[in-house]
C-alpha positions as CSV (number, residue, x, y, z in Angstrom):
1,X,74.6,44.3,90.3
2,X,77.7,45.2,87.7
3,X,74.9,47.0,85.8
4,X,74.0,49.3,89.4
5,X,78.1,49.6,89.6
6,X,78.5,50.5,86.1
7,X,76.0,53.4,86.5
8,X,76.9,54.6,89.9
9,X,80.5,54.9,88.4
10,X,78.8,56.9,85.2
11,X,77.3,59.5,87.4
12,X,80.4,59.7,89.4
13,X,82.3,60.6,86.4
14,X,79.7,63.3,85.4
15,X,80.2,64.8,88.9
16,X,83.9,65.1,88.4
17,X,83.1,66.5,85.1
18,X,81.0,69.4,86.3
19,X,80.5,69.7,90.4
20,X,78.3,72.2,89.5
21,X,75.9,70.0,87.8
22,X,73.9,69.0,91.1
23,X,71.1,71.9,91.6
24,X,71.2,71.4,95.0
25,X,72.6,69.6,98.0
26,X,70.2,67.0,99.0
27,X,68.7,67.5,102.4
28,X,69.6,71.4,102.6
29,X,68.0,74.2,102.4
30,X,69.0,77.8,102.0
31,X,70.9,80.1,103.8
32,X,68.8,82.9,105.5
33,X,69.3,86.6,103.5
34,X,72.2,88.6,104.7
35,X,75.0,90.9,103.6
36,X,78.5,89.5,103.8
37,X,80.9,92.3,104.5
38,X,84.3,91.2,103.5
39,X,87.0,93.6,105.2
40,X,90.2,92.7,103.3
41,X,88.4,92.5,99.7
42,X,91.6,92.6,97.6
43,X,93.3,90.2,99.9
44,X,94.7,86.8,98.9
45,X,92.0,85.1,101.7
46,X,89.0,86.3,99.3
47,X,90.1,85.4,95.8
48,X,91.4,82.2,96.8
49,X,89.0,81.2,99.2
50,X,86.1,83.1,99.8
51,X,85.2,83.5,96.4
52,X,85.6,79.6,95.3
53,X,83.5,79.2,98.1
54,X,80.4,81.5,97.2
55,X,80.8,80.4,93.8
56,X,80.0,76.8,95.0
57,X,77.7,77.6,97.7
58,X,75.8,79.1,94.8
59,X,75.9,76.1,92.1
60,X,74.2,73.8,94.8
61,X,72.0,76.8,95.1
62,X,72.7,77.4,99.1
63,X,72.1,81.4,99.1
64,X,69.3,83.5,99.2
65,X,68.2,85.4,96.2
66,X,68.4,88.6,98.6
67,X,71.9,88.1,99.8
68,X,74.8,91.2,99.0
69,X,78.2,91.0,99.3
70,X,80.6,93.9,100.1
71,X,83.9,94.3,100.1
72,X,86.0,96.9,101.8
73,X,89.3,97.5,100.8
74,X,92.0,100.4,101.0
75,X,92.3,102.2,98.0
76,X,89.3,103.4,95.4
77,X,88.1,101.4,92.5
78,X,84.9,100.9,90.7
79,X,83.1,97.7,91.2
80,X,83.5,96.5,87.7
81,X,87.8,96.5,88.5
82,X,86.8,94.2,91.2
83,X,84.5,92.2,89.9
84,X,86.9,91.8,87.0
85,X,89.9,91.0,89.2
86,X,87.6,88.2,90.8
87,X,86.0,86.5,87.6
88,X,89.7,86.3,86.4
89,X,91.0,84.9,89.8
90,X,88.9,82.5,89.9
91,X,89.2,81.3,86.3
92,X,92.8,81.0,86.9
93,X,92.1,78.7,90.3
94,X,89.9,76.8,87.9
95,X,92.4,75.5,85.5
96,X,95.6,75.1,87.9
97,X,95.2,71.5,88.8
98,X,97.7,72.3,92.0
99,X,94.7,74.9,93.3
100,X,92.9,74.0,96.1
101,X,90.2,74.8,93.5
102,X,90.3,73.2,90.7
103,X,87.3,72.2,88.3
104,X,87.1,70.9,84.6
105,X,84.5,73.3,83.9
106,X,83.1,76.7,85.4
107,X,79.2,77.2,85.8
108,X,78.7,80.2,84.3
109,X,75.6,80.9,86.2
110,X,76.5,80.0,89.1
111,X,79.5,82.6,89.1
112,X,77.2,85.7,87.6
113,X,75.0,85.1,90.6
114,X,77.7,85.9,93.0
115,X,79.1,88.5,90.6
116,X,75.9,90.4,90.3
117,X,75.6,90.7,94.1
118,X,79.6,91.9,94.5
119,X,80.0,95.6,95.4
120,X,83.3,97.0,96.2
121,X,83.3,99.4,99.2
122,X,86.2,101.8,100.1
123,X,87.6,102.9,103.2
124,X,90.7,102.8,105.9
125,X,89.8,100.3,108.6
126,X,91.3,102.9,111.3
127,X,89.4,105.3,110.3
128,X,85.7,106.6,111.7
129,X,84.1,107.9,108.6
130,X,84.6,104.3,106.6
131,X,82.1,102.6,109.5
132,X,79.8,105.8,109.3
133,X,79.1,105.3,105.9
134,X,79.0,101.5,105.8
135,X,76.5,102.0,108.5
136,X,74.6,104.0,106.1
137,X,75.5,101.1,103.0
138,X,74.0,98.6,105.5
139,X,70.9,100.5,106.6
140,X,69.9,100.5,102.6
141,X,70.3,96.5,102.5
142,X,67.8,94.0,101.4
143,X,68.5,92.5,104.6
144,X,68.9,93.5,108.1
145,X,71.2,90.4,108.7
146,X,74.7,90.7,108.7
147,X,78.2,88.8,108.8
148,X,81.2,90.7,108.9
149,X,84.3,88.8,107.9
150,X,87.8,89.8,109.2
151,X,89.9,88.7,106.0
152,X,92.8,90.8,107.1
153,X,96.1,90.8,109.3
154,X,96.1,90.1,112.8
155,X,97.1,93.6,113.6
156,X,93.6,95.0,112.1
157,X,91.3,92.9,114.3
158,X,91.0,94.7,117.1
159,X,90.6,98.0,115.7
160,X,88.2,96.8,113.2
161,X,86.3,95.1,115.8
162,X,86.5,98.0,118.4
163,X,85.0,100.4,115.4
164,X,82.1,97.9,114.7
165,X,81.0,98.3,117.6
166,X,81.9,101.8,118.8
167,X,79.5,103.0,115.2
168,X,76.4,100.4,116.9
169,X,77.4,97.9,114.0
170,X,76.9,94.8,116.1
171,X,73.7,95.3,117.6
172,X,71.1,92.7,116.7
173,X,67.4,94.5,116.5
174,X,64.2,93.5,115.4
175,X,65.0,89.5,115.1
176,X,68.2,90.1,112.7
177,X,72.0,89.0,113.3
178,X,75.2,90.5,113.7
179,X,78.1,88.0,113.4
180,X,81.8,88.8,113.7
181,X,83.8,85.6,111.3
182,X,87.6,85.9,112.6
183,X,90.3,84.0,111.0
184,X,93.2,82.6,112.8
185,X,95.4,83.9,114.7
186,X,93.6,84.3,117.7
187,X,96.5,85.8,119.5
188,X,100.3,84.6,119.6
189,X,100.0,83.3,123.1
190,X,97.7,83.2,126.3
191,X,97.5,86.7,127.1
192,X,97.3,88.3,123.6
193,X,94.4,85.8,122.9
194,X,93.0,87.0,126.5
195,X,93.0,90.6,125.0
196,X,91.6,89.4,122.0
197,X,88.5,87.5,123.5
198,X,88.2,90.7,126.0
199,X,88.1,92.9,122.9
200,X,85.6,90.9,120.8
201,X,83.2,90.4,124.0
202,X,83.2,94.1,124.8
203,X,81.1,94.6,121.7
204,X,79.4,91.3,120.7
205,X,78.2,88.2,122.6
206,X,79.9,85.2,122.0
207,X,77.6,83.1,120.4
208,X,78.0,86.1,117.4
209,X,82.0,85.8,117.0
210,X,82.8,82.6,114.8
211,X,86.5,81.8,115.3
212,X,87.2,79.8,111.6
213,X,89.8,77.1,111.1
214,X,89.3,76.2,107.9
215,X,90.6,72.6,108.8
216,X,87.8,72.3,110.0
217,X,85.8,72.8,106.7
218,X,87.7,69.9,104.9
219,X,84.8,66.9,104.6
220,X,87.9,64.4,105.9
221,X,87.8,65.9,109.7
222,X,84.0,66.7,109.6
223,X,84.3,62.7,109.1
224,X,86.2,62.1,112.1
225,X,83.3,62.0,114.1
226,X,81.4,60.0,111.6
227,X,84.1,57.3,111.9
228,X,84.4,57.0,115.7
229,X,80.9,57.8,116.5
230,X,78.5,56.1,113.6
231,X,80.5,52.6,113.8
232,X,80.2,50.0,116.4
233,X,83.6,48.6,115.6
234,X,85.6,51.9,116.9
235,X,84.5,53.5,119.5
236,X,84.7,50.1,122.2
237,X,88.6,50.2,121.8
238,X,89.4,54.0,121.7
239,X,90.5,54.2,124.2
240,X,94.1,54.1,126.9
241,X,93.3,49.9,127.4
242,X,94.1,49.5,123.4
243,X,95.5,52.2,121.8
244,X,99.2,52.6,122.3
245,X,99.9,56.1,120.8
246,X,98.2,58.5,118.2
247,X,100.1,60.8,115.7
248,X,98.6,63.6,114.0
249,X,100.9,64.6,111.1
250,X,100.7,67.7,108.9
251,X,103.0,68.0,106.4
252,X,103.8,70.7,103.6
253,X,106.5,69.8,100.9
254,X,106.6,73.7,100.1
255,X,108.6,76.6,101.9
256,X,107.4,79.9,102.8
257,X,106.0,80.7,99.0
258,X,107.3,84.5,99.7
259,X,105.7,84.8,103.2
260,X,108.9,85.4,105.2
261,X,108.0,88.5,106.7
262,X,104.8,87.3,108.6
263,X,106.5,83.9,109.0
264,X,109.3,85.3,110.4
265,X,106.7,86.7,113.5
266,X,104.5,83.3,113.8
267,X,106.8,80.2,112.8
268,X,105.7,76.8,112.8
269,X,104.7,76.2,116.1
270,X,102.3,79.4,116.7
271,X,100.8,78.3,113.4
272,X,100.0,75.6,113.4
273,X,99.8,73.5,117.2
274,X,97.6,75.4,119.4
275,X,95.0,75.8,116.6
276,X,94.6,73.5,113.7
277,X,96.5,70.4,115.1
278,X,94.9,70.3,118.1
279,X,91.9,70.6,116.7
280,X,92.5,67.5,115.5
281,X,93.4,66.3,117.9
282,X,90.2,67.5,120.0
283,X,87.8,65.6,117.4
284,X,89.8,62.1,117.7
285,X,89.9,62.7,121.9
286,X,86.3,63.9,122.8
287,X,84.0,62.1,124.8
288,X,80.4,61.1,122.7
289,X,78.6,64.3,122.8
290,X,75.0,63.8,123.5
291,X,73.8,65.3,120.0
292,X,75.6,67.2,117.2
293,X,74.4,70.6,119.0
294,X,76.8,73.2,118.4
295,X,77.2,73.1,122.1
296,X,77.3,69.5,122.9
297,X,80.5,69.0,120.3
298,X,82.3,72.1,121.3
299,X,81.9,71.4,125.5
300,X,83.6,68.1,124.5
301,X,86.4,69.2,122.4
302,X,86.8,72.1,125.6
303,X,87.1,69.2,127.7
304,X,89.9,67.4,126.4
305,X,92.2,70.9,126.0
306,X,91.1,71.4,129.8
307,X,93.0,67.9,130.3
308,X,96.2,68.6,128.9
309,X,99.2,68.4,130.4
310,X,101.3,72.0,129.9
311,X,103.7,70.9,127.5
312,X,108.0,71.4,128.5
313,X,110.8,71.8,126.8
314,X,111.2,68.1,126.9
315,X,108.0,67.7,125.2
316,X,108.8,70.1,122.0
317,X,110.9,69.7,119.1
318,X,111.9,72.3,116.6
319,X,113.3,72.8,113.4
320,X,114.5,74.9,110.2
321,X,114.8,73.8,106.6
322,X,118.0,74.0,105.6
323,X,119.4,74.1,101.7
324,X,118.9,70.4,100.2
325,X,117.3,68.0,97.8
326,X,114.3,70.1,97.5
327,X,115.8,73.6,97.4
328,X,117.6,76.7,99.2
329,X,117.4,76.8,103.0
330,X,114.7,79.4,105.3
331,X,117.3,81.9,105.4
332,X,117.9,82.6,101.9
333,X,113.8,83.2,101.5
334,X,113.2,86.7,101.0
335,X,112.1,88.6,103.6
336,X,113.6,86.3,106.2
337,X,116.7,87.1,108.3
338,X,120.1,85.9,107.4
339,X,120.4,85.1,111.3
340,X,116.6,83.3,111.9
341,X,115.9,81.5,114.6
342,X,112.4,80.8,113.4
343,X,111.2,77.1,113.7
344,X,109.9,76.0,110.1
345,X,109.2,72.8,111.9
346,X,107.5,71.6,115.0
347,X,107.0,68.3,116.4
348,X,105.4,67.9,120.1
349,X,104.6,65.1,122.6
350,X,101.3,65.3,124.3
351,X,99.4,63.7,126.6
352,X,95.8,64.3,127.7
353,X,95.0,63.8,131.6
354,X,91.7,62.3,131.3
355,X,89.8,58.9,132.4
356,X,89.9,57.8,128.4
357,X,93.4,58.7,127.6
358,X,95.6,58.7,130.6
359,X,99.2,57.8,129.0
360,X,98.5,57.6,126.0
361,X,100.8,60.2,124.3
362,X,99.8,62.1,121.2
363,X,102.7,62.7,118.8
364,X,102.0,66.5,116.8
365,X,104.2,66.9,113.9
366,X,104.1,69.5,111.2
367,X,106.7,70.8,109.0
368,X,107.5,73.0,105.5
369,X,109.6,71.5,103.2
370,X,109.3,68.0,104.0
371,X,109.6,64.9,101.7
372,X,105.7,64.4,100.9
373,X,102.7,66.5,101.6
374,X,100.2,64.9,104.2
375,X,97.6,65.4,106.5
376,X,97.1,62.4,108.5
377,X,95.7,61.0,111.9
378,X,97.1,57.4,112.7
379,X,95.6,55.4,115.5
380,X,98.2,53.0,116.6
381,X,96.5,50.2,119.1
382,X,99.0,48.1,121.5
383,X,100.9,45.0,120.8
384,X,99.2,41.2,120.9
385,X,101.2,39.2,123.3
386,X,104.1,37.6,121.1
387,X,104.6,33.9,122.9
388,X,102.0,32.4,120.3
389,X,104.2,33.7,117.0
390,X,107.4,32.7,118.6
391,X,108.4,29.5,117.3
392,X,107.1,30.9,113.5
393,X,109.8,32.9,111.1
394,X,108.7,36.4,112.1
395,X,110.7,38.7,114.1
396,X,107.5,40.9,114.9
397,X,104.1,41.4,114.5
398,X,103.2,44.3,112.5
399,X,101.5,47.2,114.4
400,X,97.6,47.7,113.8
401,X,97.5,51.1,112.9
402,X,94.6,52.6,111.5
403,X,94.7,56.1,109.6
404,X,92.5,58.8,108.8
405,X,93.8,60.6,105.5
406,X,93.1,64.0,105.4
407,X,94.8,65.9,102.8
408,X,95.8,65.3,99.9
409,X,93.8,62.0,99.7
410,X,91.0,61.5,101.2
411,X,89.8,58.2,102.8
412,X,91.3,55.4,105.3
413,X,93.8,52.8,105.9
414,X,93.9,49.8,108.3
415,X,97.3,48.0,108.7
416,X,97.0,44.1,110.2
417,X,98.8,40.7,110.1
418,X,97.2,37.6,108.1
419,X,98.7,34.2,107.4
420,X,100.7,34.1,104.5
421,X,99.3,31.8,102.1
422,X,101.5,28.2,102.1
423,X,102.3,25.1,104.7
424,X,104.4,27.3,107.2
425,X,102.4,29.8,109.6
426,X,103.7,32.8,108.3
427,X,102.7,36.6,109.0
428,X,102.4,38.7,106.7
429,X,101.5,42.6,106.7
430,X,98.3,44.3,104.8
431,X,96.5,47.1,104.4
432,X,92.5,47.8,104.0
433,X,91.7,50.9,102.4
434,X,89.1,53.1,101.3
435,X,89.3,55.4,98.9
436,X,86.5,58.9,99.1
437,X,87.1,59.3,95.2
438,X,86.3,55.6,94.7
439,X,82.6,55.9,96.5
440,X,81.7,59.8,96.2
441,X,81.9,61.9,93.7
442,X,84.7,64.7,94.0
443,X,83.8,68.4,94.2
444,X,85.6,71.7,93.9
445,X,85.5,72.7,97.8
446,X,88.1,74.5,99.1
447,X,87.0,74.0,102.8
448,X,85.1,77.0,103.2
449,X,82.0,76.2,102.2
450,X,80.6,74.2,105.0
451,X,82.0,77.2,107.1
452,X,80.5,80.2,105.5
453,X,77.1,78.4,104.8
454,X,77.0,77.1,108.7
455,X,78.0,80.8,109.7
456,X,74.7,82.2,108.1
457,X,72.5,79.5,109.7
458,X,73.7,80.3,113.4
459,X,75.8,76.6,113.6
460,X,78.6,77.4,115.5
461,X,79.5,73.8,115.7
462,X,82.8,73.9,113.8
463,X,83.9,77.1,115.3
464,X,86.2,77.5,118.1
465,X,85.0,79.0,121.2
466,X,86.6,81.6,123.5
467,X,87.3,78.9,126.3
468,X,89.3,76.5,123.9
469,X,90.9,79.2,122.6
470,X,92.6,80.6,126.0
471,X,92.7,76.8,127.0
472,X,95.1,75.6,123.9
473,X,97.1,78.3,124.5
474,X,97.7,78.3,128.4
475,X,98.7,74.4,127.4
476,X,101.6,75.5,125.5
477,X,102.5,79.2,127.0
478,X,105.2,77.2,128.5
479,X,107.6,76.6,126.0
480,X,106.4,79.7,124.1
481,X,107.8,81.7,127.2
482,X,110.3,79.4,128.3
483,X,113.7,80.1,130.4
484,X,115.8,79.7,128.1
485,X,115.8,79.8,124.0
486,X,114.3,76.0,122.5
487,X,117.3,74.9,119.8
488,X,116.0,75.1,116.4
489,X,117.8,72.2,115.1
490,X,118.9,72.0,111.5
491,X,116.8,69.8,108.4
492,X,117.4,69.5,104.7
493,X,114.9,70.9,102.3
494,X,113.3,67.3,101.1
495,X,113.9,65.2,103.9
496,X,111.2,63.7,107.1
497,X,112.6,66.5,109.9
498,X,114.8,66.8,112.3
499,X,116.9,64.0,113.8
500,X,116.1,65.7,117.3
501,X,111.7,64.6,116.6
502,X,113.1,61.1,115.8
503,X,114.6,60.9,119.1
504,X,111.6,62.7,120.7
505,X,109.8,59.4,120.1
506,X,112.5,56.5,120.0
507,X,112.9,57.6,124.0
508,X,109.4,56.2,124.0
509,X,110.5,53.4,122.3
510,X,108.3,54.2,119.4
511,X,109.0,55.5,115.3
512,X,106.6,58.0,113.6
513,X,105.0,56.8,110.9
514,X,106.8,57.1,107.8
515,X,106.5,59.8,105.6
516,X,107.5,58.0,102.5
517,X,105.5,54.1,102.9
518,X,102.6,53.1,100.9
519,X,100.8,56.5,101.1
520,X,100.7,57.0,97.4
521,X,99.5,53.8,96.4
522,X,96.5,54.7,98.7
């Protein structure tokens, strides 16, 4: 047996060595041929993601030898400048440990293949004659299948979109695809997401648009379902009879990293709530879907948005970094007003209407420049009754909580009570935990890859569908159109938030989980 451990743990460190060293994903096949037009191709999105992404799609050898890849951009520049510009990108993403992609050692093959298939395209996205000629590009491809991804602003969307189709871009002939990748936002509210469903059905069907979250990419929430679903142990008790609350926590330590213009017109709470926190919160509240059918999973995470209750003022809680331990406040980041109002924080109370749930509130929390940097789902089940405990030397039992770790480590923790070894019956807390790194080896994924690859093959699973869409955002058009103004209360840079989200919960009589506990020792 310590022989089997001692090799397992051999070829687990040669994995963390080179990710690249696998040939290919076990059980996977490749992608069908397409072109992958990239709108935005000298954007942030495709050097730091998209490209990381193609470049390990293609070490576990995921893509068809006929697949092309063009990028169209403002401004002319030969291929070579791009190609240059992206080699050197991604080298630099290599060797910064703090990347989201990060790997000891680059295969070289791996990266010419998606280099040799990268052709830079130019043209205005308002303008006519740029879809003419890509139409032209696209009728010379290898193949007639094509994904267009939308790795631009918001404000291009719809007139990319509406010049697709207008120059016959997304019509699917002769057995081929057509497939529209958008990234978020989808709208600022209810009706702007309206408009933007209404524009993007005009020209395509919806089972062509793919909505991305790329939280939805990471392998920790893909495993969501895994837990609850593939366990006998969870799923009897998730439910309103045991469990006493749920957070769902995402936490940045950084500030706006020079995005205070564009964060000055979304802020915390349009960013993140109605799309990437509720997805989470859709995975740990649907009902068993019958199958992992694309369909199945997203009519039961479009259930539980369906059940929730509009949230209030009373519900919300918001907040803006102010100077501190860990730096200058929002308002002295460039490009931000002097006189913000702009919530860098957000925390929320809410609670989903349905047979499973029915009050049991779900506390949303997510923040810039907080004290640590976590992505976490914490299951919190109800009390035991006390009267057997009461005549031993504890003042309370500890919670059972059991989290989900998301980001930035991966795995699970289960907080319970034991007897403390010695004469006396005494209770003493502990925590079970398992560790992704300490049973699989790590990879260079950046959260895109499942995404992208899933795109080609037509599984729409992980994609967010016009109904949710509109859905999440009627539950919260409320206090995003309120009365009166929400207070954006005051936080120093480097501490948990706002005293305002404590108080949010402690009229529950509950705590949020602390940002600063065992976490690193996980």
């Amino acid at each position: 047996m310590q022989n089997e451990a001692n090799e397992a743990n051999q070829s687990n460190q040669a994995s963390r060595a080179n990710p690249a060293a696998s040939a290919t994903c076990a059980g996977k096949h490749p992608a069908p041929p397409c072109t992958l037009v990239i709108f935005g191709a000298g954007g942030d999105l495709t050097k730091r993601l998209l490209m990381p992404s193609l470049y390990n799609l293609s070490a576990d050898k995921l893509l068809d030898d006929d697949m092309e890849i063009i990028g169209v951009n403002h401004g002319e520049r030969e291929t070579s400048e791009w190609r240059d510009e992206l080699t050197q990108s991604l080298r630099k993403f290599a060797a910064d440990k703090a990347a989201t992609f990060h790997t000891t050692q680059l295969n070289e093959d791996a990266w010419n293949w998606v280099v040799g298939r990268l052709e830079y395209f130019p043209g205005e996205f308002e303008e006519d004659e740029t879809f003419a000629r890509l139409k032209a590009r696209l009728q010379k491809a290898k193949s007639g299948n094509v994904v267009f991804y939308l790795a631009v602003g918001a404000h291009f969307f719809e007139p990319i979109i509406k010049h697709l189709g207008a120059a016959g871009l997304l019509e699917e002939k002769d057995g081929n695809f057509r497939r529209i990748v958008i990234e978020k936002p989808f709208g600022s509210d209810l009706a702007s997401a309206q408009e933007l469903n209404r524009c993007l059905l005009e020209f395509a069907g919806e089972s062509q648009v793919y909505r991305i979250d790329h939280f939805l990419g990471k392998d920790t929430v893909q495993s969501i379902l895994a837990v609850r679903f593939a366990n006998a142990m969870f799923e009897p008790v998730w439910r309103r009879e045991y469990i006493d609350n749920v957070q769902i926590t995402a936490a940045e330590t950084i500030g706006v990293e020079g995005r205070g213009r564009f964060y000055e017109q979304t802020g915390a709470f349009r960013d993140m709530l109605p799309n990437h926190l509720f997805q989470l919160l859709g995975m740990v509240a649907m009902e068993p879907p019958n199958s992992f059918d694309a369909e199945s999973v997203r009519d039961r995470k479009a259930e539980v948005f369906d059940a929730i209750r509009p949230l209030t003022a009373n519900d919300v809680v918001l907040g803006q970094y102010e100077a501190g331990p860990a730096g200058p406040g929002y308002k002295e980041e460039p490009g931000v007003a002097k006189d913000s109002r702009t919530e860098t924080y957000a925390a929320a109370r809410v609670y989903v209407e349905n047979w499973r749930w029915a009050g049991v509130p779900f506390y949303l929390r997510t923040g810039k420049r907080l004290t640590e940097r976590r992505t976490e789902i914490s299951v919190q089940l109800k009390a035991v009754p006390f009267l057997l405990f009461r005549d031993t030397p504890v003042d309370a039992l500890t919670p059972n909580v059991f989290t989900l770790r998301i980001d930035p480590s991966h795995g699970t923790s289960f907080d319970f009570n034991v007897k403390v070894p010695g004469p006396v019956m005494q209770i003493g807390k502990v925590r079970s935990r398992f560790n992704y790194a300490d049973f699989f080896a790590e990879r260079a994924n950046v959260g895109y890859e499942t995404l992208l690859y899933d795109c080609m093959l037509g599984d729409a699973t992980l994609f967010q569908r016009a109904d949710s869409i509109e859905t999440a955002w009627a539950a919260v058009d409320g206090v995003l159109h309120p009365d009166s103004p929400l207070a954006v209360h005051g936080y120093a840079a480097g501490s948990a938030g706002p005293a305002q989200a404590d108080q949010l919960l402690a009229q529950d009589g509950r705590t949020w989980r602390s940002l600063t506990d065992t976490q690193k020792k996980d």
